[in-house]
C-alpha positions, 0 to 999 in steps of 0.5 A, a space after each residue: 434448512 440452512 444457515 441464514 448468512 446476514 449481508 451487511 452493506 459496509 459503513 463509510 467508516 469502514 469503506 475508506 479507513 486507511 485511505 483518508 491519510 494516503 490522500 493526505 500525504 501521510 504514507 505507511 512506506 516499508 522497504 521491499 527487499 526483492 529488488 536492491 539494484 536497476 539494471 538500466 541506470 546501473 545504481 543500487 536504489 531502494 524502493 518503498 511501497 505504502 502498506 495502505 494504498 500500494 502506492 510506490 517510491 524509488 530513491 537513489 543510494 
């Protein structure tokens, strides 16, 4: 016979953790290296993207 696998329906703690200070405002934003530069308004910027919720920014040098 085979293995019996146990399904465990996750927790709402579980389900949301992470996310709560995204909601919040409170972002985790780390650099993202591949693009340093726009082409269409000639600028270098820097874009941030949120390790949590993979929301992004752009800021302007």
């Amino acid at each position: 016979m085979g293995d019996i696998i146990p399904f465990k329906k996750p927790s709402p703690v579980d389900k949301h953790k992470g996310k709560t200070l995204c909601r919040s405002g409170f972002h985790k934003w780390q650099v993202v290296k591949e693009k340093r530069f726009d082409v269409k308004q000639g600028k270098l910027v820097t874009v941030y993207k949120c390790a949590r919720c993979g929301e992004q920014k752009v800021e302007l040098k």
